[in-house]
C-alpha positions in Angstrom: 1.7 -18.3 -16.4 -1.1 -17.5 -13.5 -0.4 -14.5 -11.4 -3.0 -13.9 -8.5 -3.4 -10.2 -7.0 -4.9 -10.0 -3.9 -6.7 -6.9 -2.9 -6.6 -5.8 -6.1 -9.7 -3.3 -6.0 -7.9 -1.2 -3.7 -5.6 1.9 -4.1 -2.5 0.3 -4.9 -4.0 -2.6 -6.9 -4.8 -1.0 -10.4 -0.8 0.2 -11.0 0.0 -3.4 -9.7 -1.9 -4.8 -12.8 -1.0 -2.6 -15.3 2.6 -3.0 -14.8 2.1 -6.8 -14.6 0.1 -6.9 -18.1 2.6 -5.0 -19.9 5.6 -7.2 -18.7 3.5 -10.3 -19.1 0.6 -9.8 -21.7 0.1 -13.6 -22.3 0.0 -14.3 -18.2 -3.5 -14.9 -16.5 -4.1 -12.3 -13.7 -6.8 -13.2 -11.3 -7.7 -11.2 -8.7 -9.2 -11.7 -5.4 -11.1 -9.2 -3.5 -14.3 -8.7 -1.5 -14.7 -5.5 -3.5 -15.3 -2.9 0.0 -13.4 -0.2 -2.0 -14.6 -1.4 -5.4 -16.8 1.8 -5.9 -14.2 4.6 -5.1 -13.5 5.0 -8.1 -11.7 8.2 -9.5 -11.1 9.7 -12.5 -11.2 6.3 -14.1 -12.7 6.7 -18.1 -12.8 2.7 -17.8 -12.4 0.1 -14.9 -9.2 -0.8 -14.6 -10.0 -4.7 -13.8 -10.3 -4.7 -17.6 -6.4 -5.6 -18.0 -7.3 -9.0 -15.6 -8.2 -12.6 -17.0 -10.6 -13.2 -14.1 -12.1 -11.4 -11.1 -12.8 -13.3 -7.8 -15.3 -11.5 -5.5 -14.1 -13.0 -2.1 -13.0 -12.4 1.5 -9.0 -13.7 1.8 -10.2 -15.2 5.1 -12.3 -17.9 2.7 -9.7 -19.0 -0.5 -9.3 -22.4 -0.5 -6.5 -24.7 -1.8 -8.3 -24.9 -5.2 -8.3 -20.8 -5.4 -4.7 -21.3 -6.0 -4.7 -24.3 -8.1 -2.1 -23.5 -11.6 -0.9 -20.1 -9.9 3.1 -19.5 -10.3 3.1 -16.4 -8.1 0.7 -14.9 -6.0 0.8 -10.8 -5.2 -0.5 -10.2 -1.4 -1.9 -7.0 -1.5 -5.3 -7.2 0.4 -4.9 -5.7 4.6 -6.6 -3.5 6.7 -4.5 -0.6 4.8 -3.5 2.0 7.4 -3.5 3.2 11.1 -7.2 4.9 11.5 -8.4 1.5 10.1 -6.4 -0.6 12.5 -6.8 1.3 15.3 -10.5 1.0 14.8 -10.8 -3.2 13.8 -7.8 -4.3 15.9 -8.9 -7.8 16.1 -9.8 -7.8 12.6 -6.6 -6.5 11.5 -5.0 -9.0 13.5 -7.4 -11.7 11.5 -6.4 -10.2 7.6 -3.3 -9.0 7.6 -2.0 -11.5 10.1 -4.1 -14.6 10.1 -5.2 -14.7 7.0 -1.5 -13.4 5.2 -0.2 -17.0 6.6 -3.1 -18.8 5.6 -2.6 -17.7 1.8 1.1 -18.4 2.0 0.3 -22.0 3.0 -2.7 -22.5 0.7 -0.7 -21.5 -1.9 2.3 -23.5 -1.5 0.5 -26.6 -1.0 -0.9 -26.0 -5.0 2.6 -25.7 -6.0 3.2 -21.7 -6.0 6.4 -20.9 -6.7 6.5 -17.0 -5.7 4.6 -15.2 -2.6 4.9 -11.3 -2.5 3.9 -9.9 0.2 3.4 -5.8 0.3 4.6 -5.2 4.2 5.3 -1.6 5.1 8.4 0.8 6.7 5.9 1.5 9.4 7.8 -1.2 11.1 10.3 1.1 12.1 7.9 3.3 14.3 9.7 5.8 16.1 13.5 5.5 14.8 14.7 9.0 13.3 18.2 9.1 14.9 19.6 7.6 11.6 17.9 5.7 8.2 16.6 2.0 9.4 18.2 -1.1 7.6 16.3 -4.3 7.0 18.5 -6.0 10.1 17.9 -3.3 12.6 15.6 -3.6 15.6 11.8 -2.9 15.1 9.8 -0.7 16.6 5.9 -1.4 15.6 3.2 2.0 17.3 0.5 0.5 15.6 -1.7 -2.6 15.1 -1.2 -2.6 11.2 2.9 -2.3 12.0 2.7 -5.0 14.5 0.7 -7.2 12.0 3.2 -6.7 9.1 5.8 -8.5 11.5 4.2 -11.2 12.6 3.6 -11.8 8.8 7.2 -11.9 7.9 7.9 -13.9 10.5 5.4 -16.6 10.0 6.1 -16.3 6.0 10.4 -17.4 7.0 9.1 -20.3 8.3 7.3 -21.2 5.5 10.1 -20.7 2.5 11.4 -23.7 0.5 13.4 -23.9 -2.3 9.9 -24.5 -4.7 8.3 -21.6 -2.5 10.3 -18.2 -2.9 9.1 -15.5 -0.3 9.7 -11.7 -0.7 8.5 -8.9 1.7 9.1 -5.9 0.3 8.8 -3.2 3.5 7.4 -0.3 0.9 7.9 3.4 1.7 4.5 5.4 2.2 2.2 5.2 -1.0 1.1 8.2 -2.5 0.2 9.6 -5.8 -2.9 9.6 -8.1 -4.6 6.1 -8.5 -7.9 5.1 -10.7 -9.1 4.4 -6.7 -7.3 7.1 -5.0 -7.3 7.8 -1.2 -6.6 10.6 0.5 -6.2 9.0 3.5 -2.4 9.5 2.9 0.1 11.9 3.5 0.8 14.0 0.3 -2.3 13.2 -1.0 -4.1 14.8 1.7 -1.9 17.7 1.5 -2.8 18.2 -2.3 -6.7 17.9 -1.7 -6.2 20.4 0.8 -4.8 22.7 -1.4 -6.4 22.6 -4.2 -10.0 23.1 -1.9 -8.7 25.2 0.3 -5.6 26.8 -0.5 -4.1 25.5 3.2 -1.9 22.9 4.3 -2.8 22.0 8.0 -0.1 20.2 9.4 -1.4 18.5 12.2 1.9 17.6 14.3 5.0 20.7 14.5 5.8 18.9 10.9 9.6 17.0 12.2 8.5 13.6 11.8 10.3 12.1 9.3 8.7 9.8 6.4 9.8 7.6 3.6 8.0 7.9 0.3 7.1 5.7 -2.9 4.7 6.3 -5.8 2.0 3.5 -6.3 4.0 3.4 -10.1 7.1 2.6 -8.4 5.5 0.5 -5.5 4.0 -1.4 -8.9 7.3 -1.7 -10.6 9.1 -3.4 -7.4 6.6 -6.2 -7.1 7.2 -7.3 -10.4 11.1 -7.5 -9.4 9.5 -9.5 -6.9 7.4 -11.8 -8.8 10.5 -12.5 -11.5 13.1 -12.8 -8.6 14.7 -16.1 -8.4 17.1 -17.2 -4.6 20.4 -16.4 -6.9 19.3 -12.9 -6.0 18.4 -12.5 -2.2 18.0 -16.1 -1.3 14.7 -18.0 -0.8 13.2 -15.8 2.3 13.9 -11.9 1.4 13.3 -8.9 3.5 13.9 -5.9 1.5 13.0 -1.9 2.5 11.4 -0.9 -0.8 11.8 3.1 -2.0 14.6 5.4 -2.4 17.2 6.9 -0.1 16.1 10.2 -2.0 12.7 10.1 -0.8 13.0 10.6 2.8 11.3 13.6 4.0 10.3 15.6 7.1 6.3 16.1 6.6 7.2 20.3 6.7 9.3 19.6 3.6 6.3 18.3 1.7 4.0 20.6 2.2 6.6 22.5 1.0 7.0 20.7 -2.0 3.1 20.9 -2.7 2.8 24.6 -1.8 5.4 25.0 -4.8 3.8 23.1 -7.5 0.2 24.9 -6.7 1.2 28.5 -5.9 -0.8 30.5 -3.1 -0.8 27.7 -1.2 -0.6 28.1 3.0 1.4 25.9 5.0 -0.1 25.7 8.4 2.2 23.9 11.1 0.5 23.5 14.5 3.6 23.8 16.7 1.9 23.3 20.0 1.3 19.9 19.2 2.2 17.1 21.0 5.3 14.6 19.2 4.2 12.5 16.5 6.5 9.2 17.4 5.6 7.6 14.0 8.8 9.0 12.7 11.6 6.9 10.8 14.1 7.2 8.3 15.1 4.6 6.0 18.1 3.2 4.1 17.2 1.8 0.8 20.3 0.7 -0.2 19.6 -3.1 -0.3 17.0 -2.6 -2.7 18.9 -0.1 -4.9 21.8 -2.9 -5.1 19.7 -5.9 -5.6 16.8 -4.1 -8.2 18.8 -1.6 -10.1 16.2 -1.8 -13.0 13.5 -1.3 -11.0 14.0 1.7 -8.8 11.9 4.4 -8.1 11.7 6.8 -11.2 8.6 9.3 -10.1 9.7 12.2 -8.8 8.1 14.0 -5.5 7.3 17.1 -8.3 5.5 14.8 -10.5 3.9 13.0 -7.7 2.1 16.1 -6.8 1.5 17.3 -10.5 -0.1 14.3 -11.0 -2.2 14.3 -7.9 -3.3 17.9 -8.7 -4.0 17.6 -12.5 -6.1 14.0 -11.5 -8.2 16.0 -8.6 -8.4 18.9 -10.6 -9.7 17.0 -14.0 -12.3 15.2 -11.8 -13.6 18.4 -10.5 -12.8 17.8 -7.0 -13.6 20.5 -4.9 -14.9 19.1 -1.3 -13.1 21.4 1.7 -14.8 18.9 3.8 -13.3 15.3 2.1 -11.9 13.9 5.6 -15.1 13.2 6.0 -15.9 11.8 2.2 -15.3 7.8 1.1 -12.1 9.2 -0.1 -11.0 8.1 3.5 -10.9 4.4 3.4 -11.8 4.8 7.5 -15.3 6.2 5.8 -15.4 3.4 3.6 -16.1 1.0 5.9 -18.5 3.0 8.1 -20.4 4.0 5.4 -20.9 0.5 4.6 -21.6 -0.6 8.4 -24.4 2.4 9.2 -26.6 1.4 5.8 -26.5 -2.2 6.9 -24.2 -3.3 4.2 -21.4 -4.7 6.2 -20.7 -6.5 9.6 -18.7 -5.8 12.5 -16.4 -8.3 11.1 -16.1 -6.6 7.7 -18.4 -9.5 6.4 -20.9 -8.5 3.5 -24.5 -8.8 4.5 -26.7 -10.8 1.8 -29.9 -9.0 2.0 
């Protein structure tokens, strides 16, 4: 059995492969990144690519029909990953997540994949806090990167077939410590922030309302995915991918980080204007359909984890928002020293 991973050299990338090698240690895993985030390494005592058959270095917008040649299921990971990052490359978001999300799907199926997993997001939902979101209720995309996670699914229905089994798994917020963390991300940025600084700066009046899932969990879910057959959810699957316990207001988290690393302040900036990225959602379908497979990481744990990973590394930057632990940085980083285009192509030097 051949599993592909794209994107794998990201954040969420290095759980996705360990959980995939322990429930299939004879499978092939290949993976297939352009290796931008490669270096952000943290905390890792050894790469964590070591657990894969083969590496690919390449952009998604160039795989081929032979890249996918013997492959039973393929593992989309690889996007523009969050809002900063779209808002700033909105064409190019448009081009990876979008564009090139289809383009996979069909290469792929034309080599005789049977499974395509595609890691779309709850950001969908946008601003929709009156009451939790189920997979058939209207979307509401703020964004670029919510707007191209629709236009994937949609494209991906049209391209299902009984030998071609689709699932878009509509995944909570990630969070939690990663051999490549970012801190780009809700909880995690509220842990860096306290352990550097002993303050939580809530930067909206802390109402909005957000769904969370650790990468372990988020891990654990795709490989429901990859084994799911259309007894169970049909050949085209939608699917809101977290836990009805892990929907949160962002005061509640800081909270919930203040607690686990005491003196903490938790600074809320009520003057500040409404954060509409707010949503709730109902994980039901997902609890019912994957009952082995639900989330088991607590939000306690989550932040334990987080703060004995920074902690162990020696992290102790007040100013990170503006480190490469931002994946917004990343990318700039690379751009002002001449090592990557506007387009997010590598420059061969």
């Amino acid at each position: 059995m051949k599993i592909m991973i794209t994107g794998n050299l990201g954040y969420v990338g290095p759980s996705v492969i360990k959980q995939l090698r322990s429930t299939y240690p004879n499978a092939e895993l290949i993976g297939v990144d352009l290796g931008i985030f490669a270096h952000c390494l943290t905390g890792a005592k050894v790469l964590p690519e070591r657990l894969i058959d083969t590496q690919i270095y390449k952009d998604i917008r160039n795989v081929t029909e032979l890249d996918f040649v013997g492959v039973s299921a393929v593992v989309h990971l690889a996007a523009i990953s969050n809002d900063p990052m779209g808002n700033s490359f909105e064409r190019i978001t448009d081009e990876i997540n979008y564009q090139s999300s289809l383009k996979i799907a069909e290469l792929a199926k034309n080599a005789g994949v049977s499974k395509y997993v595609f890691a779309s997001s709850c950001s969908v939902y946008g601003a929709a806090a009156a009451r939790p979101k189920k997979e058939c209720d209207d979307l509401n995309p703020l964004t670029a990167y919510a707007k191209s996670k629709i236009d994937t699914e949609l494209g991906l229905e049209k391209l299902v077939s009984d030998d071609f089994i689709v699932t878009c798994l509509r995944f909570a917020t990630a969070c939690g410590f990663s051999d490549r963390t970012r801190l780009d991300l809700v909880v995690n940025d509220f842990v860096a922030g306290a352990i550097t600084g002993g303050v939580i700066n809530i930067l909206s009046d802390g109402t909005p309302w957000r769904p969370l899932i650790h990468i372990s969990d988020m891990a654990r879910a795709i490989d429901w995915a990859v084994d799911r057959n259309h007894e169970n959810g049909g050949i085209f699957l939608i699917i809101n991918t977290g836990s009805d316990q892990w929907n949160y207001q962002v005061k509640e988290l800081a909270r919930a980080v203040a607690l686990e690393i005491p003196g903490t302040k938790v600074k809320v900036n009520i003057n500040a204007p409404p954060d509409n990225r707010s949503y709730k959602v109902d994980f039901s379908k997902f609890s019912e359909m994957a009952p082995n497979h639900q989330p088991v990481t607590s939000l306690a744990q989550t932040v334990q984890g987080l703060r004995d990973g920074l902690t162990a590394m020696g992290f102790v930057d007040k100013n990170f928002h503006s480190s490469d632990f931002m994946r917004l940085n990343v990318l700039k980083n690379h751009m002002s020293n001449n090592r990557l285009t506007q387009n997010l192509n590598w420059i061969n030097k």
